[in-house]
C-alpha positions as a Markdown table, in Angstrom:
| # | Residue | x | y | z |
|---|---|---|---|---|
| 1 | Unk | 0.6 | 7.3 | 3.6 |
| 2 | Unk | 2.7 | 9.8 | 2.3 |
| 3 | Unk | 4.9 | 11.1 | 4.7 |
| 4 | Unk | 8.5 | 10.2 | 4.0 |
| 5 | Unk | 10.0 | 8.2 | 7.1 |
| 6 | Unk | 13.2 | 9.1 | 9.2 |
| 7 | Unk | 13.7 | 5.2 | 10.0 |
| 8 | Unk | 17.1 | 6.0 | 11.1 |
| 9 | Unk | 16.9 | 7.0 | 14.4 |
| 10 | Unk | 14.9 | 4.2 | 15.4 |
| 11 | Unk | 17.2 | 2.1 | 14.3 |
| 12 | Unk | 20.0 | 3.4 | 16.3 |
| 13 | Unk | 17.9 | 3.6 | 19.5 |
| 14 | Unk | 16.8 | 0.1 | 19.1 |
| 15 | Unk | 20.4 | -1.4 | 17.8 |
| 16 | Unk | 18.1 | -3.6 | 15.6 |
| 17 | Unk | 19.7 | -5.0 | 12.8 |
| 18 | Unk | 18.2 | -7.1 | 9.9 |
| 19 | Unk | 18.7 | -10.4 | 9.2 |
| 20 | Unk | 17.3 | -12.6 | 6.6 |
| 21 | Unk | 13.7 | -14.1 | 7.5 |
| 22 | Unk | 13.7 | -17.4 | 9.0 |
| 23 | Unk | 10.9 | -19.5 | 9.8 |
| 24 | Unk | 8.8 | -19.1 | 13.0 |
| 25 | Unk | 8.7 | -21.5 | 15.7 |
| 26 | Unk | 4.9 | -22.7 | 14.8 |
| 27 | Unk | 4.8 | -25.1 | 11.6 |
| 28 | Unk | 3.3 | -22.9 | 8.7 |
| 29 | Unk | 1.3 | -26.1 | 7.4 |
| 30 | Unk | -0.4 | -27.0 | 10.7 |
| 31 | Unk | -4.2 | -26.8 | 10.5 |
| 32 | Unk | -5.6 | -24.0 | 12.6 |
| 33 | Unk | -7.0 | -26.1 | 16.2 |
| 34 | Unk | -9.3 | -25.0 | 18.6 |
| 35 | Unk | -6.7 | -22.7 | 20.4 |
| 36 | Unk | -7.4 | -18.4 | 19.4 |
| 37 | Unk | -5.1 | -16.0 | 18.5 |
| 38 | Unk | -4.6 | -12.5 | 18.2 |
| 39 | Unk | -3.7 | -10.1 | 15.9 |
| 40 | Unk | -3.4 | -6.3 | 16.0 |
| 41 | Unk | -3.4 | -4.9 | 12.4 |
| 42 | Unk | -2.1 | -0.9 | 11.8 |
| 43 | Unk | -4.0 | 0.0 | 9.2 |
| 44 | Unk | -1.9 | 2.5 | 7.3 |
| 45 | Unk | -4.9 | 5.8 | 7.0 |
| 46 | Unk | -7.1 | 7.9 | 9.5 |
| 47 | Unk | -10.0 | 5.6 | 8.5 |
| 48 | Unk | -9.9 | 1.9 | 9.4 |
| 49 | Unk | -10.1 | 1.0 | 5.5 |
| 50 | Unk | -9.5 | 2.9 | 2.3 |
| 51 | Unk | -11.6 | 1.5 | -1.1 |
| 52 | Unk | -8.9 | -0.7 | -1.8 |
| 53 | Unk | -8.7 | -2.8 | 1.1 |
| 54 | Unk | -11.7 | -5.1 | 0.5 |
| 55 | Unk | -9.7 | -8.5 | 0.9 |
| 56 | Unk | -9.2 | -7.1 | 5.1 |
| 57 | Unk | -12.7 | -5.9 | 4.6 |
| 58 | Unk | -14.8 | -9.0 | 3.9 |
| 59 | Unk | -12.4 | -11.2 | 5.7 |
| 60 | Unk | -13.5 | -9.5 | 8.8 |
| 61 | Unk | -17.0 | -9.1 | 7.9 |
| 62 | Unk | -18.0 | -12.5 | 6.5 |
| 63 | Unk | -16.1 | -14.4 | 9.7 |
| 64 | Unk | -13.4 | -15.9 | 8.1 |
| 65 | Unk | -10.7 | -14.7 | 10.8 |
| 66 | Unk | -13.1 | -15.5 | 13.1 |
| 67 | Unk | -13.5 | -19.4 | 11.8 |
| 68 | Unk | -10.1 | -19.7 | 12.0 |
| 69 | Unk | -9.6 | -18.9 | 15.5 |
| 70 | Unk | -8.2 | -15.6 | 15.0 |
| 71 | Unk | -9.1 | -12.5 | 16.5 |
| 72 | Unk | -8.3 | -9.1 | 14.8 |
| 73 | Unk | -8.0 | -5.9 | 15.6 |
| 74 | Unk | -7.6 | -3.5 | 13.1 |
| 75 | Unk | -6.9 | 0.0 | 14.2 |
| 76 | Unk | -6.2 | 3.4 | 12.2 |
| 77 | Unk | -2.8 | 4.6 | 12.2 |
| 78 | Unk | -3.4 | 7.5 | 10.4 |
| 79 | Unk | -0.4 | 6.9 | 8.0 |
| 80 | Unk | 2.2 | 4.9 | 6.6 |
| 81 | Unk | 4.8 | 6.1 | 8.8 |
| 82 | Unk | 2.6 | 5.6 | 11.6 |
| 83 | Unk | 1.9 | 2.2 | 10.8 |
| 84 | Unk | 5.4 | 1.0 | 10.2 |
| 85 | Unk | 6.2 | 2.8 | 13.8 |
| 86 | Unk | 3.6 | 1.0 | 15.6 |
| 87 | Unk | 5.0 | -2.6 | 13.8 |
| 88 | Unk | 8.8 | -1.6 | 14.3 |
| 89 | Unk | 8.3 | -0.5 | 18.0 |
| 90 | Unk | 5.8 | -4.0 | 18.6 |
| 91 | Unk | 2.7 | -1.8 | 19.5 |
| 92 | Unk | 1.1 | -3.9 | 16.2 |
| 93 | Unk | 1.7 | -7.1 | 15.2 |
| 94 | Unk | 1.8 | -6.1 | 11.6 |
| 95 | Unk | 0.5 | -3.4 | 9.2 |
| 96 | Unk | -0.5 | -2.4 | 6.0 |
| 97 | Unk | 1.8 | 0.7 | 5.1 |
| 98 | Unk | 2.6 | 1.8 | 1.4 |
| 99 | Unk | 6.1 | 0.3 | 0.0 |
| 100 | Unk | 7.9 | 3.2 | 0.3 |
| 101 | Unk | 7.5 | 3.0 | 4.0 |
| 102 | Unk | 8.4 | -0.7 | 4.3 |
| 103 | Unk | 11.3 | -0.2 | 1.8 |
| 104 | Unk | 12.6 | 2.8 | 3.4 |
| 105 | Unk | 12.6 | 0.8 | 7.0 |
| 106 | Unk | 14.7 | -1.5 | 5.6 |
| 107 | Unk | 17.0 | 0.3 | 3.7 |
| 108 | Unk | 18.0 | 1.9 | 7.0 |
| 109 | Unk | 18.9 | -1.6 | 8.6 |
| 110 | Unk | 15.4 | -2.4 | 10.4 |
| 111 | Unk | 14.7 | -6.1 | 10.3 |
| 112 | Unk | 10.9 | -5.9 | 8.9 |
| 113 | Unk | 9.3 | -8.8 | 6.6 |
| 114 | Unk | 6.5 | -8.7 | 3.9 |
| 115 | Unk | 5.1 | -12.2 | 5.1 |
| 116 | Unk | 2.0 | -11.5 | 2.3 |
| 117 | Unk | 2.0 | -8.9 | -0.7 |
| 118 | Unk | -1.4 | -7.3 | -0.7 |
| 119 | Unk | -1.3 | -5.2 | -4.2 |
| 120 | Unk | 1.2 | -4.4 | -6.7 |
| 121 | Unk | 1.1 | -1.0 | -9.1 |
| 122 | Unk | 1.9 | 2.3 | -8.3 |
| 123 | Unk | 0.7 | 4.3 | -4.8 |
| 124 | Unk | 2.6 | 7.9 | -6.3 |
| 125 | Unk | 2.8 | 9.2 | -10.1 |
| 126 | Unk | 3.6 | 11.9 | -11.0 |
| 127 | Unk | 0.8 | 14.5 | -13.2 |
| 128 | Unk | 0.2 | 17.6 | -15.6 |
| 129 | Unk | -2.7 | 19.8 | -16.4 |
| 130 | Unk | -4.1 | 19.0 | -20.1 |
| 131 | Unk | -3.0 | 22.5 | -21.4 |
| 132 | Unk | 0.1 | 22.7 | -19.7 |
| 133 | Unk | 3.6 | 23.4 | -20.6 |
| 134 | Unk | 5.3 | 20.2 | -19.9 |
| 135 | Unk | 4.0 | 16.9 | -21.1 |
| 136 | Unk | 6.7 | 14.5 | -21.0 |
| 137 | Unk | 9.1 | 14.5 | -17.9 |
| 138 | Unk | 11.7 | 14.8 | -20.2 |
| 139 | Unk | 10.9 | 18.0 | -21.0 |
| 140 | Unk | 10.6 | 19.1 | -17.1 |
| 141 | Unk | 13.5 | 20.8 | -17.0 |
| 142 | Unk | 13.1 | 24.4 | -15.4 |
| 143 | Unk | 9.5 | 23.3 | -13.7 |
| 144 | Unk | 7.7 | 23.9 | -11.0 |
| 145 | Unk | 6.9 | 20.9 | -9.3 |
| 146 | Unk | 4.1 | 20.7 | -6.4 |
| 147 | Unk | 4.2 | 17.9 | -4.2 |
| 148 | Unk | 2.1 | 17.1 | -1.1 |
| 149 | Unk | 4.6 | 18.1 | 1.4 |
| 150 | Unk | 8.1 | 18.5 | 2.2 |
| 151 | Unk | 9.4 | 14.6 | 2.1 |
| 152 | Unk | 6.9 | 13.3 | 1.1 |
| 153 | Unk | 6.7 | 10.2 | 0.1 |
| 154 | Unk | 6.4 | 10.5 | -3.5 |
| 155 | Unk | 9.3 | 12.6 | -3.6 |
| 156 | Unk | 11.9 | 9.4 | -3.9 |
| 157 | Unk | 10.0 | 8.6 | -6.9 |
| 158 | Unk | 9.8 | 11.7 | -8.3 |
| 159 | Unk | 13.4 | 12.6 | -8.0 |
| 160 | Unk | 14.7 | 8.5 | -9.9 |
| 161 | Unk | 12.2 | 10.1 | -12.4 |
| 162 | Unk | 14.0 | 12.9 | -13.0 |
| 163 | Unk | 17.0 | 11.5 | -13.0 |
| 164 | Unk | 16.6 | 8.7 | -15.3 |
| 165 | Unk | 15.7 | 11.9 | -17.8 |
| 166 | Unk | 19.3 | 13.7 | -16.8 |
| 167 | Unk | 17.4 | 16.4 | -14.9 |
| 168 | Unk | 19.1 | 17.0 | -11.4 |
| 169 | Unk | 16.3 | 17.3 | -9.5 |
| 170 | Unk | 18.0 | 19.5 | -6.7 |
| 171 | Unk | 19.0 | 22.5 | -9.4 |
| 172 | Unk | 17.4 | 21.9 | -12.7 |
| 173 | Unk | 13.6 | 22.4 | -10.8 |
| 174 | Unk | 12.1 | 23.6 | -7.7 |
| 175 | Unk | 10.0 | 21.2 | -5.6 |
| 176 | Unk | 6.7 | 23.4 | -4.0 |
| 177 | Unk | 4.4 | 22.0 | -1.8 |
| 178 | Unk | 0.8 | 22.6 | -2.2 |
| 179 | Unk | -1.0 | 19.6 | 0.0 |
| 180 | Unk | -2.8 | 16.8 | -1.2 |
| 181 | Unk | -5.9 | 17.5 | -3.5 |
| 182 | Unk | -7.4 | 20.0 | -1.0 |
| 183 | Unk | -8.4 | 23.6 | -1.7 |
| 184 | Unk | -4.2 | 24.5 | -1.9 |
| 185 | Unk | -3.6 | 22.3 | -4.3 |
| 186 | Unk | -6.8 | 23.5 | -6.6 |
| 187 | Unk | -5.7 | 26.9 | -6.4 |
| 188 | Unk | -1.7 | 26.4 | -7.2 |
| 189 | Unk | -2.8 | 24.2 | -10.5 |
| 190 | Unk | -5.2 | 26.8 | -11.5 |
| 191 | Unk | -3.0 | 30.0 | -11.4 |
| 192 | Unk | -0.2 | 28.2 | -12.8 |
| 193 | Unk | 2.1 | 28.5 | -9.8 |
| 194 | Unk | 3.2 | 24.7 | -10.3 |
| 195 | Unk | 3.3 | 23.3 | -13.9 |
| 196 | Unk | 3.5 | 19.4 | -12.8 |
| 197 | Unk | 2.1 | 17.6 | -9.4 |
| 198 | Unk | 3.3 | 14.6 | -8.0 |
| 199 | Unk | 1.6 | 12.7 | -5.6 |
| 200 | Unk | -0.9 | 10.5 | -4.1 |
| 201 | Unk | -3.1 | 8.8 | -6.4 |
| 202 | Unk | -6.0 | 9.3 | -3.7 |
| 203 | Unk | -5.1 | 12.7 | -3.9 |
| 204 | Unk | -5.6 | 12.8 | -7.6 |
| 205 | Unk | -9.1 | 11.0 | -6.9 |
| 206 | Unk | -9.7 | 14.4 | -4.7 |
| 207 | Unk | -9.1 | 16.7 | -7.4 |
| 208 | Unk | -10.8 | 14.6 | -10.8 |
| 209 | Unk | -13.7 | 14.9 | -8.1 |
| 210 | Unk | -13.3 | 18.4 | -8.4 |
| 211 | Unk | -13.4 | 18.6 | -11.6 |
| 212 | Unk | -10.0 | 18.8 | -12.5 |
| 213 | Unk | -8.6 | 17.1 | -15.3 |
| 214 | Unk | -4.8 | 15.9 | -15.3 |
| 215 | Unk | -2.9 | 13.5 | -18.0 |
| 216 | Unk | -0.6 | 10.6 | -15.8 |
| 217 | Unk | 2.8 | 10.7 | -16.9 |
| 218 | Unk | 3.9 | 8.0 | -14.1 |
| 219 | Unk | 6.7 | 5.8 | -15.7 |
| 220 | Unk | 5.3 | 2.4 | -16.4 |
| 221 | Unk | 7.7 | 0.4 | -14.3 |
| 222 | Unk | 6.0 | 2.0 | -11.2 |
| 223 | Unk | 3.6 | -0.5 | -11.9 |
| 224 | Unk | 5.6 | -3.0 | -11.5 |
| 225 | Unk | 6.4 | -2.2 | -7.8 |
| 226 | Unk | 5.0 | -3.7 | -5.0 |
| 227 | Unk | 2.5 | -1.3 | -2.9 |
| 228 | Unk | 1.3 | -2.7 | 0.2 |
| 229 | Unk | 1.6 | -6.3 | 1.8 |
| 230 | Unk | 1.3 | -7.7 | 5.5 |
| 231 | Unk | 4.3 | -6.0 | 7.2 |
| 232 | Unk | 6.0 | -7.4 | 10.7 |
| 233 | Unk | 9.3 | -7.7 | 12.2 |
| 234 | Unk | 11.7 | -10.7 | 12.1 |
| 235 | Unk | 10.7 | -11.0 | 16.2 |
| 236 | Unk | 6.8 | -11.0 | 15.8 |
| 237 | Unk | 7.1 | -13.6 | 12.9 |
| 238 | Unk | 9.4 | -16.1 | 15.4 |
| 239 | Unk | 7.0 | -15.3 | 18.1 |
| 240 | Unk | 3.3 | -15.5 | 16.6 |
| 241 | Unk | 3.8 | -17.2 | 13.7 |
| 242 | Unk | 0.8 | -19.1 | 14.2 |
| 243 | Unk | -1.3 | -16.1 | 14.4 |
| 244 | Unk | 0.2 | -14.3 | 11.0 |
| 245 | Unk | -0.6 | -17.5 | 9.5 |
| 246 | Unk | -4.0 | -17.6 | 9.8 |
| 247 | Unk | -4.3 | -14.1 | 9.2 |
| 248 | Unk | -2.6 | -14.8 | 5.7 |
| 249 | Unk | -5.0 | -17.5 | 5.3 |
| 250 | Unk | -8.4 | -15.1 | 6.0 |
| 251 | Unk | -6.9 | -12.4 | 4.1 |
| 252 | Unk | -6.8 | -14.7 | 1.0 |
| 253 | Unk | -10.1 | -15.5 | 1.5 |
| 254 | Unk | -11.3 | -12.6 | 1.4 |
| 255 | Unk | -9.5 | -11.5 | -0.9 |
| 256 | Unk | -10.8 | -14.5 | -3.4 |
| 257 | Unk | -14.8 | -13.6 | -2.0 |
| 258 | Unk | -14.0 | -10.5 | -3.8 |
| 259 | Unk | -12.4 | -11.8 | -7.2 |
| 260 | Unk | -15.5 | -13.6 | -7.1 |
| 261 | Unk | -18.4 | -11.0 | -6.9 |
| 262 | Unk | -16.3 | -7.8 | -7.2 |
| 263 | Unk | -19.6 | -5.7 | -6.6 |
| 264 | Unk | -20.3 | -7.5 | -3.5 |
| 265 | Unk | -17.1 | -5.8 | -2.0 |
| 266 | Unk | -17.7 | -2.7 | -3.7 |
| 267 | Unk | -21.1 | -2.7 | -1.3 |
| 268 | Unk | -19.2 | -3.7 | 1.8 |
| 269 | Unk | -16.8 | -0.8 | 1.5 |
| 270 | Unk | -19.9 | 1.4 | 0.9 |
| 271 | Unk | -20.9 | 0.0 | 4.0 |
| 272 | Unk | -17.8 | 0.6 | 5.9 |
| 273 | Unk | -16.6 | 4.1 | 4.7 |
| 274 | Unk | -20.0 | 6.0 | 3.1 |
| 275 | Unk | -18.2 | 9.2 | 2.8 |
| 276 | Unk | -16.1 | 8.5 | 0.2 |
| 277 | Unk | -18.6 | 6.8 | -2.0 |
| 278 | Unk | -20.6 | 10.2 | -2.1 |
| 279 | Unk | -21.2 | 11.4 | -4.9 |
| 280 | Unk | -19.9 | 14.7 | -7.1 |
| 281 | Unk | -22.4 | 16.7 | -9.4 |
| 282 | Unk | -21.3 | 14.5 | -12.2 |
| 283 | Unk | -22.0 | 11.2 | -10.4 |
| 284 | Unk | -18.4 | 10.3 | -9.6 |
| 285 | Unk | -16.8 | 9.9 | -6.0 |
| 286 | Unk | -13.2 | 9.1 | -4.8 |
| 287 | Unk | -14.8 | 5.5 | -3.8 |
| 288 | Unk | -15.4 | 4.4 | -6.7 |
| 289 | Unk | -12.0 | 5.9 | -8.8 |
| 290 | Unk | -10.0 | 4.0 | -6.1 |
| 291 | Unk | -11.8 | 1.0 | -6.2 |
| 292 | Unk | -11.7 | 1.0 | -10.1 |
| 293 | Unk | -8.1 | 1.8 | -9.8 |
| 294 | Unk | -7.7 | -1.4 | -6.9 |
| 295 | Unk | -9.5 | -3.5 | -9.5 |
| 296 | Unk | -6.1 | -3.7 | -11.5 |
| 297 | Unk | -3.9 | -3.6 | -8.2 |
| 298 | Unk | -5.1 | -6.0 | -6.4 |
| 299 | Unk | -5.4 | -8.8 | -8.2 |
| 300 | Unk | -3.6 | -11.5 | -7.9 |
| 301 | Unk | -0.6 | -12.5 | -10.7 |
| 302 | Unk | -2.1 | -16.2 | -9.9 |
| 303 | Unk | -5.1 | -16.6 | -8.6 |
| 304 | Unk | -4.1 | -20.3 | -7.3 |
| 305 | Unk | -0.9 | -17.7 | -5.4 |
| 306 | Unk | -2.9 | -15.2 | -3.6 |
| 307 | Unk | -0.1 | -13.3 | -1.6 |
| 308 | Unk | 3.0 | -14.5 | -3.6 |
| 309 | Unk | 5.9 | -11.8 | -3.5 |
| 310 | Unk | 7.3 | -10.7 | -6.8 |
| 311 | Unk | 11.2 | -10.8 | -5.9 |
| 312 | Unk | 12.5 | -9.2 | -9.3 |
| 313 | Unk | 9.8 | -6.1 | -9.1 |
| 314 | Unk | 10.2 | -5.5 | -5.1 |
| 315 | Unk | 14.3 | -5.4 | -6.0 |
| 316 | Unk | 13.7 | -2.8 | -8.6 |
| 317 | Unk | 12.1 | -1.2 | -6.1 |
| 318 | Unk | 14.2 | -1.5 | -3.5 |
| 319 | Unk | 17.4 | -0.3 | -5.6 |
| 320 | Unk | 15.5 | 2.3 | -7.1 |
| 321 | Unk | 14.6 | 4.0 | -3.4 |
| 322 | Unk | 18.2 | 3.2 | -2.2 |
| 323 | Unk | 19.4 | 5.0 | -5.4 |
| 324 | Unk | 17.9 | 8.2 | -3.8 |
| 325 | Unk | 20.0 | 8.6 | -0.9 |
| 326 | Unk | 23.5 | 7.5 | 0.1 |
| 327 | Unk | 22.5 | 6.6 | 3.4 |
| 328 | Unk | 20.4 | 3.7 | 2.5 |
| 329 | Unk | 22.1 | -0.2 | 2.7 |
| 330 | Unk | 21.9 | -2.4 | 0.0 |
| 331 | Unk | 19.0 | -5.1 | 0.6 |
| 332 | Unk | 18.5 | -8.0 | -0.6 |
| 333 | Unk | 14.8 | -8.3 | -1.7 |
| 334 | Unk | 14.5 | -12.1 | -0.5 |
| 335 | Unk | 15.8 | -11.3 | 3.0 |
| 336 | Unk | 12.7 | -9.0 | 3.3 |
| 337 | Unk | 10.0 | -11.0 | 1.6 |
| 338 | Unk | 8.9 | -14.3 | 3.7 |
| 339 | Unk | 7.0 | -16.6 | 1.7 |
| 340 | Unk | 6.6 | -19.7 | 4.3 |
| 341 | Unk | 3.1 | -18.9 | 4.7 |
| 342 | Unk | 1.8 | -18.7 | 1.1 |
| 343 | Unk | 0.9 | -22.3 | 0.9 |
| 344 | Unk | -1.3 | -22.2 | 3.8 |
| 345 | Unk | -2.7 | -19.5 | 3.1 |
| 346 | Unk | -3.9 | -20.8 | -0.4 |
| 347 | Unk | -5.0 | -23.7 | 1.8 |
| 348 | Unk | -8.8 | -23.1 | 1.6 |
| 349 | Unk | -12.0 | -24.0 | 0.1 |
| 350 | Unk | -12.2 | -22.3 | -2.6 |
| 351 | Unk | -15.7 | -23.3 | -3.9 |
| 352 | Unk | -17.4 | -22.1 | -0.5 |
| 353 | Unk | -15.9 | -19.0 | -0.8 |
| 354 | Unk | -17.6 | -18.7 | -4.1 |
| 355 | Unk | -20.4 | -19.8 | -2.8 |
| 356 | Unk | -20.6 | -17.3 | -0.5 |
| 357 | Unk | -20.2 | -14.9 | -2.7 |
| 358 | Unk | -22.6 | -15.9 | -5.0 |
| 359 | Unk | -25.4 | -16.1 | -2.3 |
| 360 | Unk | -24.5 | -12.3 | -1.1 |
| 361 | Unk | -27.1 | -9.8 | -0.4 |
| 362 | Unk | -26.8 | -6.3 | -1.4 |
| 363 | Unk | -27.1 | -4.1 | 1.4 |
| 364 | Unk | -26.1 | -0.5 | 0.4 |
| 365 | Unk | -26.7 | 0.0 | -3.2 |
């Protein structure tokens, strides 16, 4: 999820350039017939779902791929990067991998598409311990900065941060990396080796677990940024159109299940992923602080628009990643955002979804 992409060399192996999305072959407004499809879904972590990603979640489990002749395979990349590999190199048909990947991909010329945004807020912020010596970024000047890892991928966001403050973030302070909420991280927070940590929110879920309280200092238009959506290529969207479509269409479904009876999802993902739902000493598990935090992601700006890009934020985002680097292109953020599938998508019966989710039965409370 983190990992900071080299996007470039792909591109040059694969001469692939990108073009502005065009509509597929099929016709996006076609009912779904008695012909199946396939789709094979990277799923951008080492587990098949995270606590976020209910709307995949109870789409799968409650059949509503399935009713739409769609068949879907969703397999663990074990990253962001590794997601957008597998889309870019058509080993997936799409995936699910942070923004920073897809933006990075096409900031290096790679024709991908967002054909459905997922969640919007931000993936990285950027922290400080309660009692430390910086609490604004402003005043970071001279710090010790931990990050996850060398290029990370919070480090783009980290270092338009800085620099929106007038702190160079090459010579003003020194980037150290000390992992991502595990037992290195603890100990560089608590002997004051790093005075600020910017990461992974999941890896701040990791170390609240542990006890650890931090204040979030993450810049508020962060949260206007796009952070996941359905990602493909220009060439798997002219060629199985039909098959994205439908996926867009079960995704919103169960997506809306889950607006519906929140807690219902909440017990699938128990279901799916028990580890992370297991509690600390104090009754609190990374589960349920990412789920809380998905509550406020995930939901839709229009509940009637389940999937609908936000073109202003996903340009701010896109010029603020390509503001990092002088070997990123200029984009364009409508010749990476398809919408031709947003319609259909929202094409569904909306009070038997809610039905179903009012007749749900609790299975791992």
């Amino acid at each position: 999820m983190k990992k900071h992409l080299q996007f470039a060399a792909i591109a040059a192996v694969g001469a692939l350039a990108l073009s502005a999305c065009t509509a597929p072959a099929t016709d996006p407004g076609a009912e779904p017939g008695e012909e199946r499809y396939e789709i094979t879904m990277a799923m951008a972590s080492g587990d098949t779902y995270t606590a976020e990603w209910w709307g995949w979640l109870a789409a799968d489990t409650l059949g509503y791929y399935d009713e739409l002749g769609l068949d879907v395979e969703f397999v663990a990349a074990g990253g962001s990067g590794a997601a957008m590999e597998q889309v870019i190199a058509g080993n997936a048909d799409a995936g699910n991998p942070s923004a920073p990947a897809f933006g990075e991909a096409a900031l290096v010329g790679l024709p991908v598409v967002n054909i459905f945004t997922y969640s919007s807020g931000a993936i990285f912020g950027i922290f400080v311990p309660e009692d430390g010596p910086f609490q604004s970024i402003a005043d970071m000047r001279g710090a010790n900065i931990g990050i996850s890892e060398a290029g990370g991928g919070e480090v783009a966001f980290l270092e338009a941060a800085l620099r929106a403050e007038g702190i160079d973030p090459i010579t003003d302070v020194q980037l150290i990396p000390i992992g991502d909420g595990g037992p290195e991280t603890l100990a560089a927070l608590d002997n004051g080796s790093v005075d600020v940590y910017s990461t992974a929110y999941n890896d701040i879920f990791a170390i609240q677990t542990a006890g650890v309280n931090l204040i979030d200092l993450t810049p508020a238009i962060y949260n206007t940024f796009p952070a996941r959506g359905i990602i493909t290529t220009q060439d798997t969207l002219d060629n199985n159109g039909e098959a994205l479509q439908r996926f867009a269409r079960g995704t919103a479904m169960g997506m809306y299940f889950c607006l519906e009876n929140i807690e219902a999802c909440r017990d699938l993902m128990k279901g799916a992923i028990p580890q992370v739902f297991e509690q600390n000493a104090d009754g609190v598990s990374q589960g349920d602080l990412r789920f809380e935090l998905a509550k406020t992601q995930v939901v839709p700006a229009d509940i009637n628009r389940i999937g609908q890009h936000d073109v202003a934020g996903t340009q701010e985002f896109l010029d603020l990643i390509q503001s990092t680097s002088d070997s990123y292109i200029a984009v364009n953020a409508p010749d990476v955002l398809f919408d031709g599938f947003i319609d259909f998508a929202n094409d569904f019966d909306r009070d038997r979804v809610a039905a179903d989710a009012a007749a749900y039965e609790f299975q791992n409370d």
